[in-house]
Each structure stands twice: as C-alpha cells, then as structure tokens.
N, CA, C and O atoms as CSV, one atom per row, in Angstrom:
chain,resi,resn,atom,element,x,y,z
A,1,UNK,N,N,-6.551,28.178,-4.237
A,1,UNK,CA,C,-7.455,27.292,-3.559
A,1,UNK,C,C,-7.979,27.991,-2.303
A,1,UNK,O,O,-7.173,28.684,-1.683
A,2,UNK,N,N,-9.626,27.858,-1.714
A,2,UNK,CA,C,-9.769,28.645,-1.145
A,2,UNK,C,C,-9.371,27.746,0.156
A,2,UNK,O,O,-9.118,26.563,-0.071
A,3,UNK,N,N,-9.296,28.214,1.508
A,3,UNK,CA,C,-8.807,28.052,2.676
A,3,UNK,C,C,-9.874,27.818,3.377
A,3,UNK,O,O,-10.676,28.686,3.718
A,4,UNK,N,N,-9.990,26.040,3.765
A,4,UNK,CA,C,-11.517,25.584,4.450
A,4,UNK,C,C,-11.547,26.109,6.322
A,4,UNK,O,O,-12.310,26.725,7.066
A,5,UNK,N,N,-10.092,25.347,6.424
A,5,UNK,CA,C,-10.042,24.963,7.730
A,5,UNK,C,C,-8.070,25.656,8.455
A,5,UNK,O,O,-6.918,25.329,8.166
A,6,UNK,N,N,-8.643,26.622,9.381
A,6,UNK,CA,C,-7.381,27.300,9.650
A,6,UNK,C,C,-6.727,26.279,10.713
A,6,UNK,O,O,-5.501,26.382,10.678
A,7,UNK,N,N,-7.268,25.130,11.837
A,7,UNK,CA,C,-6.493,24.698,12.602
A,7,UNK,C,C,-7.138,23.113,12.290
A,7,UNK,O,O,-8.094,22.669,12.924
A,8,UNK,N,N,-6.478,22.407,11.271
A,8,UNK,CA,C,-6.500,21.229,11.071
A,8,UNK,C,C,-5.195,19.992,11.499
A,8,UNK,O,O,-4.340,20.251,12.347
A,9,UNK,N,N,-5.235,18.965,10.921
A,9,UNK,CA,C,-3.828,17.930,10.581
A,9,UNK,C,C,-4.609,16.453,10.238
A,9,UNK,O,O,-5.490,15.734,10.708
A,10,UNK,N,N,-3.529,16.516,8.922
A,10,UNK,CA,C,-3.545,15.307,8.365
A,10,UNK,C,C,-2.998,13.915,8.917
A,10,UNK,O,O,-2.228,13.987,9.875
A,11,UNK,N,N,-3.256,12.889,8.507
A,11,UNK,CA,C,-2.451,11.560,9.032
A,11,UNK,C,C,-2.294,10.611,8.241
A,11,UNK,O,O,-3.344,10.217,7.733
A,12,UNK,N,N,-1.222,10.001,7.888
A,12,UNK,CA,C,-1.096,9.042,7.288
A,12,UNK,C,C,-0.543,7.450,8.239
A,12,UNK,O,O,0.535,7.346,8.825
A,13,UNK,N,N,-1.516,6.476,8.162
A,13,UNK,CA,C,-2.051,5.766,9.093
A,13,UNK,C,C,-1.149,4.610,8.814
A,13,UNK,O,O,-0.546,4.455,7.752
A,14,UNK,N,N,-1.109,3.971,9.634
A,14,UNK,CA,C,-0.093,2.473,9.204
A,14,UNK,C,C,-0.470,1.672,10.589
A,14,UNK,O,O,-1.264,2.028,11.460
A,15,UNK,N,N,0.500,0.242,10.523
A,15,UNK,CA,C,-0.014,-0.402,11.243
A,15,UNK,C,C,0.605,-0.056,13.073
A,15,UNK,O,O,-0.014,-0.011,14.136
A,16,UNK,N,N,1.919,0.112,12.768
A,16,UNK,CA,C,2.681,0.413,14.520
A,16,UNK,C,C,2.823,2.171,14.562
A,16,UNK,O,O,3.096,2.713,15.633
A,17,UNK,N,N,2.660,2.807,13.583
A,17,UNK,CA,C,2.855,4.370,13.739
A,17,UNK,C,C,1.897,5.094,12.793
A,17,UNK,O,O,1.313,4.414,11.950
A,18,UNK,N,N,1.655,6.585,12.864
A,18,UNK,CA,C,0.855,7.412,12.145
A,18,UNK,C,C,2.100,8.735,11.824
A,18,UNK,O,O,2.825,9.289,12.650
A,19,UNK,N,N,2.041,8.888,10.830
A,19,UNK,CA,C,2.442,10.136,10.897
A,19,UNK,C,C,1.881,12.029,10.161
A,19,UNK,O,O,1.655,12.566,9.076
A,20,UNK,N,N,1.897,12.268,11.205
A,20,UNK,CA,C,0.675,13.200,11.282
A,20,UNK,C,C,1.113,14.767,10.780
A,20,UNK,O,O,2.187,15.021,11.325
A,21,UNK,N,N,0.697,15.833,9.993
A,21,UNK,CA,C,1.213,17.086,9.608
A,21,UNK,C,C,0.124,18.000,10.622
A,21,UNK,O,O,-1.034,17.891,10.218
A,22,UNK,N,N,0.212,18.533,11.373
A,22,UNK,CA,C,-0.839,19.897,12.403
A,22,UNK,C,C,-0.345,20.910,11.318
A,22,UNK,O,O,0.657,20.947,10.603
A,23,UNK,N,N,-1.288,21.608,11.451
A,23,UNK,CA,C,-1.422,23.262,10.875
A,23,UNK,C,C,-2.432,23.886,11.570
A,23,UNK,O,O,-3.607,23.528,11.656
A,24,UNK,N,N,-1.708,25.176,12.231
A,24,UNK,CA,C,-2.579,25.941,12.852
A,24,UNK,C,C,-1.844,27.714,11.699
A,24,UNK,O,O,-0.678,28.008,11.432
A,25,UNK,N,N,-2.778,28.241,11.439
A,25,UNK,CA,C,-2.634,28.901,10.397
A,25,UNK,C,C,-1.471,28.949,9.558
A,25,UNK,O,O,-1.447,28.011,8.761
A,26,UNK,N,N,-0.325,29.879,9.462
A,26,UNK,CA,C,0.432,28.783,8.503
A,26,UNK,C,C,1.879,28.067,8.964
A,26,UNK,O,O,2.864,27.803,8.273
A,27,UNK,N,N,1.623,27.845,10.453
A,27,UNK,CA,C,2.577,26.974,10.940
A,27,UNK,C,C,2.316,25.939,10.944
A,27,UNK,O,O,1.234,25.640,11.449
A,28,UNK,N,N,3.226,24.815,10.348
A,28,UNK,CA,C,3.308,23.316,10.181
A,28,UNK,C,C,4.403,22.815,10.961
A,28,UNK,O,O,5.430,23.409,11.288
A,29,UNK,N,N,3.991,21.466,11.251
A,29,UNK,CA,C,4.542,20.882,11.983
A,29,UNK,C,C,4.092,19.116,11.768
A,29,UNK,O,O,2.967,18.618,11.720
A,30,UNK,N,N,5.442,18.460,11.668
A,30,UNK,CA,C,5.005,16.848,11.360
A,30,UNK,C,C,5.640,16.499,11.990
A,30,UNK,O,O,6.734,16.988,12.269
A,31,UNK,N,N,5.041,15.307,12.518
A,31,UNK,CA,C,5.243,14.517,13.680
A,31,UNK,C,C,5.071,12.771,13.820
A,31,UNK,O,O,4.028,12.368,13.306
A,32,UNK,N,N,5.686,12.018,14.254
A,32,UNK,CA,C,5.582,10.656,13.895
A,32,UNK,C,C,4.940,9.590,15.338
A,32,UNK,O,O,5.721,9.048,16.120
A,33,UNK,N,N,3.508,9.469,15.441
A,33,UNK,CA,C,2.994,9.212,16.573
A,33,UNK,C,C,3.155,7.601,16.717
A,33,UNK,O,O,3.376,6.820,15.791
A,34,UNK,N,N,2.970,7.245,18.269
A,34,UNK,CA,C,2.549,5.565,17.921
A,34,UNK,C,C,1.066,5.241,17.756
A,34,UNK,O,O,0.272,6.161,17.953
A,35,UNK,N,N,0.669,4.206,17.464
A,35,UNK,CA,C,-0.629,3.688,17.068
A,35,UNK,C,C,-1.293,3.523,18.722
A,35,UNK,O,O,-2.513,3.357,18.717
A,36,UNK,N,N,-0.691,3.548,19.995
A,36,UNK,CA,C,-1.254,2.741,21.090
A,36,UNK,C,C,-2.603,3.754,21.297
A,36,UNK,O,O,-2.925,4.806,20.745
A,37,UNK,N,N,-3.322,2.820,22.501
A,37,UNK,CA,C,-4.427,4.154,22.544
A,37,UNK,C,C,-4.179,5.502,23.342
A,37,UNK,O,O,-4.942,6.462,23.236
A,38,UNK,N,N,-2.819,5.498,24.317
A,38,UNK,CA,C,-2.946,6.209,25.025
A,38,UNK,C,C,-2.503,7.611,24.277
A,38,UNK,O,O,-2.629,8.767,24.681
A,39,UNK,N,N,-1.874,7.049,22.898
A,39,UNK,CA,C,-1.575,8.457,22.326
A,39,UNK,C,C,-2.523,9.111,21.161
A,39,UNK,O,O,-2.472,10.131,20.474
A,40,UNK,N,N,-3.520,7.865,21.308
A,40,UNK,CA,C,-4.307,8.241,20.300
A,40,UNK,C,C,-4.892,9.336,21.049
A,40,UNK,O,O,-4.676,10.460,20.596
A,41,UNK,N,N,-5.625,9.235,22.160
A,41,UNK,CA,C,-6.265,10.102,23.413
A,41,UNK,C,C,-5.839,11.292,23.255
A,41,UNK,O,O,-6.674,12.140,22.944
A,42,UNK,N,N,-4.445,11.687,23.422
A,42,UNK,CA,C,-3.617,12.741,23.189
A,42,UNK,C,C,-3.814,13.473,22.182
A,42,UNK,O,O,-4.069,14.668,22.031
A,43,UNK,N,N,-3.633,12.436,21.372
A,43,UNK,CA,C,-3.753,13.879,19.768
A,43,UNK,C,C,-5.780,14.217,19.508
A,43,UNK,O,O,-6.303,15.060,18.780
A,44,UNK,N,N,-6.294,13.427,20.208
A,44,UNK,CA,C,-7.816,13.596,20.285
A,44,UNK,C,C,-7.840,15.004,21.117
A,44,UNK,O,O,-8.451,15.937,20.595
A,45,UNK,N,N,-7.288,15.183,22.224
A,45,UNK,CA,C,-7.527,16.547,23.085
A,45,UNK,C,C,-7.060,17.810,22.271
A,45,UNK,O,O,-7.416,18.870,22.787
A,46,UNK,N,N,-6.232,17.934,20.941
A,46,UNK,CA,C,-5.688,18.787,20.091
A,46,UNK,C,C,-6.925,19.677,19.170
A,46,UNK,O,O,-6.711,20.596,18.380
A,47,UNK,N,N,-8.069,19.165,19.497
A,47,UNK,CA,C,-9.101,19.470,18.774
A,47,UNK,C,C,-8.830,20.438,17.945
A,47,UNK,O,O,-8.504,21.621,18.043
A,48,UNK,N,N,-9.096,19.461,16.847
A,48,UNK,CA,C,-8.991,19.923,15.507
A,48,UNK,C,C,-9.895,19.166,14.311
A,48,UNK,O,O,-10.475,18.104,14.535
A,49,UNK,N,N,-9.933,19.733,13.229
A,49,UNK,CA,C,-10.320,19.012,12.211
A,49,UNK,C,C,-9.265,18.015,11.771
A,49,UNK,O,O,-8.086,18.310,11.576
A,50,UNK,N,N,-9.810,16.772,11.626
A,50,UNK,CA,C,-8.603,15.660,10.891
A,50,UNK,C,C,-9.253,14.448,9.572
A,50,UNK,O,O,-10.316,13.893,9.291
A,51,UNK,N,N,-8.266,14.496,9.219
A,51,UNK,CA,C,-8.056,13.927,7.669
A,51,UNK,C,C,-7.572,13.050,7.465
A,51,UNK,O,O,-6.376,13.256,7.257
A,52,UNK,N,N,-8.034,11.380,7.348
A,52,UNK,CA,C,-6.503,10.601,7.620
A,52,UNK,C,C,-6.479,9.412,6.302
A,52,UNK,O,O,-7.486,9.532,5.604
A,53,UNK,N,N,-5.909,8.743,6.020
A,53,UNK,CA,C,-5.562,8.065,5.007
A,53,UNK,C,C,-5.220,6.854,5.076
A,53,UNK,O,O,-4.572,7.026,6.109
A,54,UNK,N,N,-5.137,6.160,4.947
A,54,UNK,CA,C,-4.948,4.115,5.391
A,54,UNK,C,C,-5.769,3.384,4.434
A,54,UNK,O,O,-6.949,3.396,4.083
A,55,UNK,N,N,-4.476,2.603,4.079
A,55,UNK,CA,C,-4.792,1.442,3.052
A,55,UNK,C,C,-5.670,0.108,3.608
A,55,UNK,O,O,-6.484,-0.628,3.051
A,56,UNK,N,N,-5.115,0.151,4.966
A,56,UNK,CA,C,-6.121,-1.264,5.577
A,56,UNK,C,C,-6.902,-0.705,6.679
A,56,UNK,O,O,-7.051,0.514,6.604
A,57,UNK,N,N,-7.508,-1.360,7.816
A,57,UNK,CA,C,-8.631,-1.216,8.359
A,57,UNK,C,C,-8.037,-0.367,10.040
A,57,UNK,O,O,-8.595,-0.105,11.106
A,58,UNK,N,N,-6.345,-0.138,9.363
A,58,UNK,CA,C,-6.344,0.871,10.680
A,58,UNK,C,C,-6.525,1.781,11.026
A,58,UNK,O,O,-5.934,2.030,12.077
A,59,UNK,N,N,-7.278,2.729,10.543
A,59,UNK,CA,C,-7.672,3.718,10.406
A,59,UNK,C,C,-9.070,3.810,11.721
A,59,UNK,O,O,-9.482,4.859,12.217
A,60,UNK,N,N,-9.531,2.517,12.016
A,60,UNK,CA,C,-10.559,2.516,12.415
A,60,UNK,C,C,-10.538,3.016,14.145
A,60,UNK,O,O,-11.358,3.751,14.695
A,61,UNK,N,N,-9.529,2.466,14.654
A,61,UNK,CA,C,-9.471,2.565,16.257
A,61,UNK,C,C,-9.553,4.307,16.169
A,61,UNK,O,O,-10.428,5.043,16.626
A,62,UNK,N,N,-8.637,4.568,15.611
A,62,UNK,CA,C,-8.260,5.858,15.633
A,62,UNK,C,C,-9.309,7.102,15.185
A,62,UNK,O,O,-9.246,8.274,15.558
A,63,UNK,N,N,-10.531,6.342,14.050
A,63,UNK,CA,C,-11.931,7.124,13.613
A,63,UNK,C,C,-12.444,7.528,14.939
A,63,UNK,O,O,-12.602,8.629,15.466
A,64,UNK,N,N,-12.716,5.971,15.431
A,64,UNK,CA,C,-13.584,5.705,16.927
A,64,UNK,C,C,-12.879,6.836,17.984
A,64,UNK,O,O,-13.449,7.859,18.363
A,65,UNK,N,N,-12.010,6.571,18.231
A,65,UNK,CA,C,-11.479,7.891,19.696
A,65,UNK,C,C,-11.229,8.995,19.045
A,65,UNK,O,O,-10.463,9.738,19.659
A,66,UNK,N,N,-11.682,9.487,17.761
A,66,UNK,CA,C,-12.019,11.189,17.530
A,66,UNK,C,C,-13.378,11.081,17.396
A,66,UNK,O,O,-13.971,12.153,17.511
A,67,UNK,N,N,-14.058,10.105,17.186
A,67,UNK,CA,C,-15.445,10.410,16.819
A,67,UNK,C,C,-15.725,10.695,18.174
A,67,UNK,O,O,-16.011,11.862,18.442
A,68,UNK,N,N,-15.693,9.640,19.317
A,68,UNK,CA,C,-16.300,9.923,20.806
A,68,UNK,C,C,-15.679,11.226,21.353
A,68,UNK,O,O,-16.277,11.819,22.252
A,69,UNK,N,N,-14.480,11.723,20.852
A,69,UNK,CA,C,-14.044,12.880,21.173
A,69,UNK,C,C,-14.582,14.104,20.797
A,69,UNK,O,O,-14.384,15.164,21.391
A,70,UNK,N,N,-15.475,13.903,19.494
A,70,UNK,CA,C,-16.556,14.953,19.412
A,70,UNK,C,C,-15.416,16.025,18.527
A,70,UNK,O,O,-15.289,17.210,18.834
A,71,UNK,N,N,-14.674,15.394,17.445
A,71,UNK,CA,C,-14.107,16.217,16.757
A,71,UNK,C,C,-14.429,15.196,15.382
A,71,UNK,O,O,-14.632,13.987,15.268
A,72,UNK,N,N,-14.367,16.281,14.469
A,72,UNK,CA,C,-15.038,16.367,12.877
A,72,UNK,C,C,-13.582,15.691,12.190
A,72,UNK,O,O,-12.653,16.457,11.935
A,73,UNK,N,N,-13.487,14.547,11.976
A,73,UNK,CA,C,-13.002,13.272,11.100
A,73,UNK,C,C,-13.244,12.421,9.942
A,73,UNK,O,O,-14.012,11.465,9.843
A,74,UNK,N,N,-12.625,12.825,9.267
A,74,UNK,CA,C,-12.998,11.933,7.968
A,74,UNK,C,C,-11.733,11.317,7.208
A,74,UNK,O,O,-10.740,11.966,6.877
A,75,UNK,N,N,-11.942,9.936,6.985
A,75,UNK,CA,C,-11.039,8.951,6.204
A,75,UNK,C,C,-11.789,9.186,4.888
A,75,UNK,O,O,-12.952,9.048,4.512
A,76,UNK,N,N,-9.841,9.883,3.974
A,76,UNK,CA,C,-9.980,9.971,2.858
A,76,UNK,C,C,-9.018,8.815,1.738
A,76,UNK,O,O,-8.329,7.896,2.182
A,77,UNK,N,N,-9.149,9.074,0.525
A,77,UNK,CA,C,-8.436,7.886,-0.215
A,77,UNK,C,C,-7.311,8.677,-0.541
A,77,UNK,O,O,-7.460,9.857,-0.860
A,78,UNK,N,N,-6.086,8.088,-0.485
A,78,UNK,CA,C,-5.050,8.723,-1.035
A,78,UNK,C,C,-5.147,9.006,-2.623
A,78,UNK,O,O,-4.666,10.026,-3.116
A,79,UNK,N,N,-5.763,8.089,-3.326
A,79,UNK,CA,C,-5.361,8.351,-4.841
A,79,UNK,C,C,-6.220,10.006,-4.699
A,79,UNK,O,O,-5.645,10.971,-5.203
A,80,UNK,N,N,-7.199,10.158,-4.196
A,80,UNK,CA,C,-8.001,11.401,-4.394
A,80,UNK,C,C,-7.289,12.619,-3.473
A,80,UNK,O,O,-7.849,13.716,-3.478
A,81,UNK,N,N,-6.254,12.465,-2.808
A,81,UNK,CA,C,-5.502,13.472,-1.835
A,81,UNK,C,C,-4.615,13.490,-2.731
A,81,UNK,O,O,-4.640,14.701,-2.948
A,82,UNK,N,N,-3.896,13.123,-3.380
A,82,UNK,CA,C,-2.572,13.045,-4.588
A,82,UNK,C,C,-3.302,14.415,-5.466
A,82,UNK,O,O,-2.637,15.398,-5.794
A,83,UNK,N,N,-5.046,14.232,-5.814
A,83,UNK,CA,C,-5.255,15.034,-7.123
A,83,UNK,C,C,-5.468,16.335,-6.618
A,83,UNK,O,O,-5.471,17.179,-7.514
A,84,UNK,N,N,-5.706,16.923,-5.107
A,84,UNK,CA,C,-5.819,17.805,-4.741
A,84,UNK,C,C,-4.709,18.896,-5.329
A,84,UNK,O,O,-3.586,18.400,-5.420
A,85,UNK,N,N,-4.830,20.648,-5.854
A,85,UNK,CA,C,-3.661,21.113,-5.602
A,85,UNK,C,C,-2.769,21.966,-4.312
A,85,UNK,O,O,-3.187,22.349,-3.219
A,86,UNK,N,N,-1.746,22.053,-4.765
A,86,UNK,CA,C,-0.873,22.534,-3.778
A,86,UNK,C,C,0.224,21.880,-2.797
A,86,UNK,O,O,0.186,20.652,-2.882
A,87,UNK,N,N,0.930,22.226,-2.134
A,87,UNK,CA,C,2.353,21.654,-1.919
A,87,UNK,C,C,1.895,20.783,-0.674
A,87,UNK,O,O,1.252,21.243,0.269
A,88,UNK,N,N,2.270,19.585,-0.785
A,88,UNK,CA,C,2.249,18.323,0.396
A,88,UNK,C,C,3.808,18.518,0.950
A,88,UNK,O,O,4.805,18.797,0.284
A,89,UNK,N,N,3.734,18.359,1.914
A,89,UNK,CA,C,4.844,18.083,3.041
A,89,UNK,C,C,4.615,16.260,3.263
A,89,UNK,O,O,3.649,15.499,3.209
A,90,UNK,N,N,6.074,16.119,3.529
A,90,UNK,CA,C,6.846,14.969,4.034
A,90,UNK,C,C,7.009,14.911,5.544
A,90,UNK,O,O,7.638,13.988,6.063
C-alpha cells in the first residue's frame, strides 16, 4: 500500500473519551483523550492530518476545532476503515 501521509493520527470517537493512534513516520503511539474542549485544543496544536470515526454525532465538536485550526480532517465510516489493508493497532 502506497504511503499517503507520514505525520498523521486516527481517532476513534465516543461520547466521554476518544481514543486516538499518532504516527509520525513509523513511530506509533495510542493514547486515550477526554472529549472536553480544552483537550480537544491540544491535540488541534499537533498539526497533523486526522481521520476519525463515530457512530453518533460526536464527532462534530471535535470536526469544528480542527477545521478552525486549519488542519485537513475527515470523518470516515468504520465499516469502510475495517476494508482498508494492513495491520490496525488497539
């Protein structure tokens, strides 16, 4: 698979926590954030590309303070992140 993005992180979104995988080339690192805004802010200054995933509409606060942060965000569907290949981390 070719290699889009060297300093990205994924998120998987919920209602009181996110938990998030960073990759900056091939160091990984996962991490279990809270939902409030002040940490949303935080992982916004990490500028990076992000990827995030949520079944209900929480996904949204968190679109909004990367979008105004002026970093490249997109909510994807999990069934279509499952068909991707290659090894997912926990």
């Amino acid at each position: 698979m070719k290699k889009v993005y060297d300093n990205c992180c994924g998120i998987d979104v919920h209602k009181k926590f996110m938990v998030a995988c960073f990759i900056h080339g091939k160091e990984q690192e996962v991490r279990e954030l809270g939902a409030i805004t002040r940490e949303l802010l935080e992982l916004a200054k990490q500028r990076r590309m992000v990827a995030m995933e949520s079944t209900a509409s929480y996904w949204k606060p968190l679109y909004n303070i990367l979008e105004s942060s002026g970093l490249n965000a997109m909510v994807v569907n999990a069934r279509h992140m499952k068909a991707v290949p290659g090894k997912k981390r926990m």
